[in-house]
C-alpha positions in Angstrom: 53.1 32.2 -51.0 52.8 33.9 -47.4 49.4 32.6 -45.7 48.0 35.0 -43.4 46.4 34.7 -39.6 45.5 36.9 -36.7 46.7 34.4 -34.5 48.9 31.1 -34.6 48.5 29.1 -32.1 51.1 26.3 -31.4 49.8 22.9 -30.1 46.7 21.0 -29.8 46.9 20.1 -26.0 45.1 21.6 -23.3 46.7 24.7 -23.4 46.2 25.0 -27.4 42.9 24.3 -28.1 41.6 26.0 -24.7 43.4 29.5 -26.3 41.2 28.8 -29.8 38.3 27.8 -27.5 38.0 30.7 -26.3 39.4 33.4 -29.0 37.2 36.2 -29.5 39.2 36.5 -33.2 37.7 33.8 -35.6 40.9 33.9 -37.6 42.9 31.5 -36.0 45.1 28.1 -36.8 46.5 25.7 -34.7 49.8 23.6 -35.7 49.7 20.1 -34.2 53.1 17.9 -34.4 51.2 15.2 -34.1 48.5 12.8 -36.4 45.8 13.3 -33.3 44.9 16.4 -30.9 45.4 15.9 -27.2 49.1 16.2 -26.2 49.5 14.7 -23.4 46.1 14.1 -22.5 45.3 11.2 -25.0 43.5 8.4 -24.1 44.0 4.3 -25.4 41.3 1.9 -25.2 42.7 -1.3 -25.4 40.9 -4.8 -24.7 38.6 -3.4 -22.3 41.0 -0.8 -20.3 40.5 2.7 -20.8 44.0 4.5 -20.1 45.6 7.9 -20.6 49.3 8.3 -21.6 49.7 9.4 -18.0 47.2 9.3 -15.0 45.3 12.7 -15.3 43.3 13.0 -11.7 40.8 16.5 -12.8 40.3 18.7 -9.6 38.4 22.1 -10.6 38.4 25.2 -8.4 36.9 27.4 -10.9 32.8 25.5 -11.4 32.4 28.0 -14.1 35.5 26.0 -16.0 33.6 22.2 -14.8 30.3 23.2 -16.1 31.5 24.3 -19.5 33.5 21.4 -20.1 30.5 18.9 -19.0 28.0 21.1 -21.2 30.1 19.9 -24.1 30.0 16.1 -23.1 27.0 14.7 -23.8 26.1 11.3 -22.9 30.0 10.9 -21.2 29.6 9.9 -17.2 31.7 11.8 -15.3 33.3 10.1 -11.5 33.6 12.4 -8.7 35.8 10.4 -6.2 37.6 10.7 -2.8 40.8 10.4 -3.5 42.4 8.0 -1.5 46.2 8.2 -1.7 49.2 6.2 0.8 52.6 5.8 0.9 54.4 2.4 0.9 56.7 2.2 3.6 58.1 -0.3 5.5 55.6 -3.1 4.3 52.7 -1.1 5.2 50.5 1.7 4.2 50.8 4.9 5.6 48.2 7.9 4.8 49.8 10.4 2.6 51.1 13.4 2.8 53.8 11.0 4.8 54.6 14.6 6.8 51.2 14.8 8.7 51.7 10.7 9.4 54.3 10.3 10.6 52.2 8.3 14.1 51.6 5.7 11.5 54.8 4.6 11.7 56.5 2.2 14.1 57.1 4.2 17.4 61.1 4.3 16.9 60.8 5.9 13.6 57.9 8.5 14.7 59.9 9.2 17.9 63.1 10.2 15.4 60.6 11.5 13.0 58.6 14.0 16.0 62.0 14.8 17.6 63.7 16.2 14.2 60.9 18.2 13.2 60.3 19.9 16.3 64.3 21.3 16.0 64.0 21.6 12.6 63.8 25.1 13.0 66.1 25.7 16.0 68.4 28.9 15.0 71.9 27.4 14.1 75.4 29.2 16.3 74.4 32.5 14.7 70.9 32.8 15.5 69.6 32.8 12.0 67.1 29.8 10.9 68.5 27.3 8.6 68.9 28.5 5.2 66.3 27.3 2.5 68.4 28.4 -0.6 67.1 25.2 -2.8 64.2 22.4 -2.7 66.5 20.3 -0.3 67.4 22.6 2.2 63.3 23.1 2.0 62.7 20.1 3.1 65.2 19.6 5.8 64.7 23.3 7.1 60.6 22.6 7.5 60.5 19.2 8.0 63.6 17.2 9.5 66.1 15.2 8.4 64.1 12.1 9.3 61.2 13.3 7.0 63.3 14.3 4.7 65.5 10.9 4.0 62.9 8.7 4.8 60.1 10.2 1.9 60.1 13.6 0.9 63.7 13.1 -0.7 64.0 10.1 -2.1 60.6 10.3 -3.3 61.1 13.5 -5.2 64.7 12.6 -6.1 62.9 9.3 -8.2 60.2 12.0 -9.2 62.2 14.5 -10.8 65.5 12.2 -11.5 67.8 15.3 -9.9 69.8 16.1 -7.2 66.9 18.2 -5.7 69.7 21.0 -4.1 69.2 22.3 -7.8 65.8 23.0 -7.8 64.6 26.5 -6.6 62.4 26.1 -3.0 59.1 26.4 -4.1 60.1 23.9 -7.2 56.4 23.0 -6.5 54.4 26.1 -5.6 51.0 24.8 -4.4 51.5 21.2 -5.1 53.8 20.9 -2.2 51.8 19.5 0.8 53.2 21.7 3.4 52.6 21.2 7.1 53.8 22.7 10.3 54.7 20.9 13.7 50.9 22.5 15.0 49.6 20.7 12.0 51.3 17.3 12.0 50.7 17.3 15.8 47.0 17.9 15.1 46.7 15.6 12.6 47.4 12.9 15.1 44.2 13.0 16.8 42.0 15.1 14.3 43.1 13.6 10.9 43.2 16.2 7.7 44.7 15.2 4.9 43.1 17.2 2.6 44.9 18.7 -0.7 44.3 20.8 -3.7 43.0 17.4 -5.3 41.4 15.5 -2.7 38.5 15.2 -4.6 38.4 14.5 -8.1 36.6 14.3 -11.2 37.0 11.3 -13.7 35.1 10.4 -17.3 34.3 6.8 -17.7 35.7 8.1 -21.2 39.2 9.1 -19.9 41.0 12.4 -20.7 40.8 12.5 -24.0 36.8 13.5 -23.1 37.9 17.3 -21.6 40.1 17.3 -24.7 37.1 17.0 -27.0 34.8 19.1 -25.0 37.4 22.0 -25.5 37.8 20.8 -28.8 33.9 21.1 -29.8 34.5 24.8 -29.6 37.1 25.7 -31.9 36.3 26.8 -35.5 35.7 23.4 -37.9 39.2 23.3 -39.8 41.0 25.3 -37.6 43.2 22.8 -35.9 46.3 21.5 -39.0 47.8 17.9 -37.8 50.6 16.5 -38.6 52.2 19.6 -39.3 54.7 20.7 -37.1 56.5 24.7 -36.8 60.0 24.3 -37.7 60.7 28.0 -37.7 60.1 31.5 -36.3 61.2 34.4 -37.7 60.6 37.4 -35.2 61.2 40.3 -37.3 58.6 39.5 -40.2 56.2 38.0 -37.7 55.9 35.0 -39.9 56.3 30.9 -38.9 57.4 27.9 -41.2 55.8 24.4 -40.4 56.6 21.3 -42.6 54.1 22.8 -45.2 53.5 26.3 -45.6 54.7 30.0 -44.3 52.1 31.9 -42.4 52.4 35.8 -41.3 50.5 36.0 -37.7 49.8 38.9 -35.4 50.2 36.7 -32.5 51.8 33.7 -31.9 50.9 31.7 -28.9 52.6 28.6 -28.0 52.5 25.6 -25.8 55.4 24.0 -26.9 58.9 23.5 -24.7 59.8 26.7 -23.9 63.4 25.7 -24.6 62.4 24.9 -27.9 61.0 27.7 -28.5 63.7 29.8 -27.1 65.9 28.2 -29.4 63.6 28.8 -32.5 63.0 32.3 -31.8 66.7 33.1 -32.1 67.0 35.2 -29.3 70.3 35.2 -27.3 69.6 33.4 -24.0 71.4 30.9 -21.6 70.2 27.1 -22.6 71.7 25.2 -19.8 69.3 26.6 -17.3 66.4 24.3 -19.2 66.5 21.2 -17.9 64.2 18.3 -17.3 63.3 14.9 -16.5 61.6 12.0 -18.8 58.9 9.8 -17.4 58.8 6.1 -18.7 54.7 5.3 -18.4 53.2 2.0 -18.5 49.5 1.2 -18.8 49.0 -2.1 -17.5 45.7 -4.4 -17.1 45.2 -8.0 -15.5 43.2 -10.7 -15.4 40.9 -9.9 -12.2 41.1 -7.4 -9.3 44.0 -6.2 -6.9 44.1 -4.2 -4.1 40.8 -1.8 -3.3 40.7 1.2 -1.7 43.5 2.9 -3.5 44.0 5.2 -5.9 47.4 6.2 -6.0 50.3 4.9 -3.9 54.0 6.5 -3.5 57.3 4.8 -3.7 59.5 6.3 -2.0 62.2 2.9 -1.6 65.2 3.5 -4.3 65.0 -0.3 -4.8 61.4 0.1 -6.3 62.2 1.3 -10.3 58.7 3.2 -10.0 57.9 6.4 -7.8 54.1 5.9 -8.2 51.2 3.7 -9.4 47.4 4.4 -9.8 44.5 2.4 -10.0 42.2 3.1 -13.1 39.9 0.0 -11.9 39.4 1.8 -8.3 38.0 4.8 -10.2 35.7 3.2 -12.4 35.0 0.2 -10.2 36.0 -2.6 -12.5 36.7 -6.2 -11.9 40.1 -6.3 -13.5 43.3 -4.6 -12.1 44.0 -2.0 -14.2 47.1 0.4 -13.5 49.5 3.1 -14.6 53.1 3.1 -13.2 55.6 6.1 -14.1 59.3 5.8 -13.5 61.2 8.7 -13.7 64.9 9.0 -15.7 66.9 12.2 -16.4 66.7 13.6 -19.7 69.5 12.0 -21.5 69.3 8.2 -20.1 68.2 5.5 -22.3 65.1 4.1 -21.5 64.8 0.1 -22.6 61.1 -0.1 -22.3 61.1 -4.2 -22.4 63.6 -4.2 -19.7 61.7 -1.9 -17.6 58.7 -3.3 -17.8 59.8 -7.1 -16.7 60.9 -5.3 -13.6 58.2 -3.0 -13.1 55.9 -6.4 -12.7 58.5 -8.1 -10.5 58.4 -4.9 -8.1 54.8 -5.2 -8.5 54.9 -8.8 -7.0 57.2 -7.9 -4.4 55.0 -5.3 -3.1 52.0 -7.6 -3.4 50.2 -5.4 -5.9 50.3 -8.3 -8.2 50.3 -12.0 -7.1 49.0 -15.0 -9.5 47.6 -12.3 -12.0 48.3 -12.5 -15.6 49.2 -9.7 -17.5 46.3 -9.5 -20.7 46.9 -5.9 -21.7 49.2 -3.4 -21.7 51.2 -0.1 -23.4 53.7 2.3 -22.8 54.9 5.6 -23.5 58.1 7.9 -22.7 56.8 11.3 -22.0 59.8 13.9 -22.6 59.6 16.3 -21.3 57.6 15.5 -18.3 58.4 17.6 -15.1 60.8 20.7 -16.1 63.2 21.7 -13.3 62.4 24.9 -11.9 65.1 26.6 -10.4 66.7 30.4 -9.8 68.2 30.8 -13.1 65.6 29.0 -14.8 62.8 31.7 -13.4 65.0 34.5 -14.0 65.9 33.3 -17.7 62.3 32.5 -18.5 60.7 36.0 -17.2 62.8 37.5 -19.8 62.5 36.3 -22.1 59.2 35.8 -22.2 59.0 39.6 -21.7 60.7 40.3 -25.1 58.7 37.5 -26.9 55.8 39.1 -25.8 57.0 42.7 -26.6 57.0 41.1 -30.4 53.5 39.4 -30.2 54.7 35.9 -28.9 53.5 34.3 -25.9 54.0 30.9 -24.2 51.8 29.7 -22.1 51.1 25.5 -20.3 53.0 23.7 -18.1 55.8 23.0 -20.5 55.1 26.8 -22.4 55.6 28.3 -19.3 58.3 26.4 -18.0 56.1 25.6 -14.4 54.5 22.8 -12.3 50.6 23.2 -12.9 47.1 21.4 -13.3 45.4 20.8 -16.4 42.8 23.7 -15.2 45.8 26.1 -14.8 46.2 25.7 -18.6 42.6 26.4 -19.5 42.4 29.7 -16.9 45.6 30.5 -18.0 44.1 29.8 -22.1 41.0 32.2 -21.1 42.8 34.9 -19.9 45.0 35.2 -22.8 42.4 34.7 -24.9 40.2 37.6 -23.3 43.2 40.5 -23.3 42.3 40.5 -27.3 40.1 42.9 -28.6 37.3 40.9 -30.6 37.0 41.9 -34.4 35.2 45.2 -34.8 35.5 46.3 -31.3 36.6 49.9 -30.1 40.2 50.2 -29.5 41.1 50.8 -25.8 
């Protein structure tokens, strides 16, 4: 037997629930893989340390968004904090974005530093600028080769687990802390070092808590777990999950978009999809470390991590409590006992950790984590997702959409979706 819905939607994440959230059509269901909701936005509460599988920092620009979420959170304490973020270099802290402080750093190095960027963009022999035909030329063309070798490459290389002259430019969009020579020279005297989430908001719950405010809106019995799509057929507009065979008018997915290439059975190019893994470990000590920090950057390749956060500096607690992510291409084996006895020997050798003992602690591989984004993968993505939507199939998230993005990106990009429907009953336009 056929079940029948107006819409399937694929994925209890953000992006999922957030598109039954705010469906003006009733007659909905949601397929989860998984035995809980949340996707990568869970939350672990283990001997006193609240954790996330990966550090989610919330910074809203729409307060519309905010104020609907916190409406559906009662009694949960939400943090609004300053972030304060540095980069480890050279056995001291300097202010991130590195670009804008570059005065931080012993006067040979800011004198190499300063004196590349300002020919950065000399013209070459034949007048034209230097070319910025991938993420590294980027960085080299705006920023120096100084800069660029002494942070923003190796940083991102241990970031994304690439070679970064195959990402496309803006491999970042937004996120990418740009800066001209006018800035960085201002920044010297007048410091800025604002960003898109230099202020955030935190729940003493964790993530999990914007999961279940989005959550509190879809239809009781909507959301199926443990029941993962395991086929698409296009032409009868129907999907098969572990279970059952439902008929939709509209699919809408947050899964891989590879995956869902794949599953869809149109003809496309699947080398162009590629990603990295992120190895993530939650770890919590005995008493406190370092204050005043909430995230710190790695760019040194002798480091296995390329960042670490401070859950304890959020929620003001008395015990050390941190996530560090290490990043490894797609297809490299990850030996997570391995990892983490080095992970707390780099600790020590930075001085993040001294005589602290280790009481708590829990990892998790998150793969897909950051999709490469380059020419053919923007050109093979638009279109196909133009024929999928031609047939009623639409992908949408970070890993959906095949994109770098914030967890409010999802919900916006949710809503709009959500609102091109025509409700049940209303006119035809």
């Amino acid at each position: 037997m056929t079940e029948h819905a107006g819409t399937v939607i694929v994925g209890a994440g953000i992006s999922g629930l957030a598109t039954a959230a705010f469906s003006p059509d009733p007659d909905y269901v949601v397929l989860e893989a998984d035995h809980e909701i949340g996707g990568y936005c869970k939350t672990i509460k283990r001997d006193g340390f609240v954790w996330d599988y990966s550090g989610h920092f919330f910074h809203f620009k729409h307060a519309d968004i905010e104020s609907w979420l916190t409406e559906r959170m009662p009694g949960q304490r939400v943090r609004r904090i300053d972030k304060k973020s540095f980069v480890a270099y050279g056995g001291r802290r300097v202010d991130f974005p590195f670009q804008k402080n570059i005065h931080q750093l012993p006067q040979d190095e800011f004198v190499d530093c300063l004196h590349d960027l300002f020919f950065a963009q000399a013209p070459g022999p034949d007048g034209a600028p230097p070319p910025e035909r991938n993420f590294k030329e980027m960085l080299y063309a705006r920023f120096g080769r100084s800069i660029a070798e002494k942070f923003l490459i190796p940083y991102n290389e241990k970031l994304y687990a690439c070679d970064l002259g195959t990402l496309d430019k803006d491999a970042m969009g937004r996120f990418f802390p740009h800066a001209n020579l006018t800035d960085i020279v201002r920044n010297m005297k007048q410091p800025d070092n604002s960003s898109y989430n230099s202020t955030f908001t935190y729940p003493e719950g964790g993530a999990i808590e914007y999961v279940k405010a989005l959550f509190s809106a879809v239809r009781p019995g909507a959301v199926a777990l443990d029941e993962p799509l395991v086929g698409l057929d296009l032409q009868r507009k129907v999907v098969r999950t572990t279970k059952r065979e439902i008929a939709f008018e509209r699919l809408v997915s947050s899964m891989p978009f590879d995956r869902l290439a794949r599953m869809s059975g149109l003809g496309h190019d699947a080398s162009v999809f590629s990603w990295n893994k992120v190895l993530v470990f939650n770890l919590g000590f005995d008493r406190k470390g370092p204050t005043g920090v909430h995230w710190m950057y790695y760019p040194d390749r002798q480091r296995s991590f390329y960042r670490i956060g401070f859950y304890d500096n959020i929620f003001d607690t008395d015990r050390m409590s941190l996530y560090v992510e290490l990043g490894f291409p797609r297809g490299a084996p990850v030996d997570v006992e391995a990892m983490r006895a080095r992970v707390l020997a780099d600790l020590r050798a930075e001085g993040i950790v001294t005589d602290h003992n280790l009481v708590a602690h829990h990892s998790v591989v998150m793969d897909p984590a950051y999709v490469h984004i380059t020419r053919k993968s923007i050109a093979e993505h638009g279109r196909l997702k133009e024929q999928l939507a031609a047939r009623g199939v639409f992908s949408i998230g970070r890993y959906g959409g095949w994109t770098y993005c914030s967890i409010e990106d999802n919900i916006v990009e949710a809503r709009a979706l959500a609102s091109s429907w025509r409700a049940p009953g209303a006119p035809q336009t």
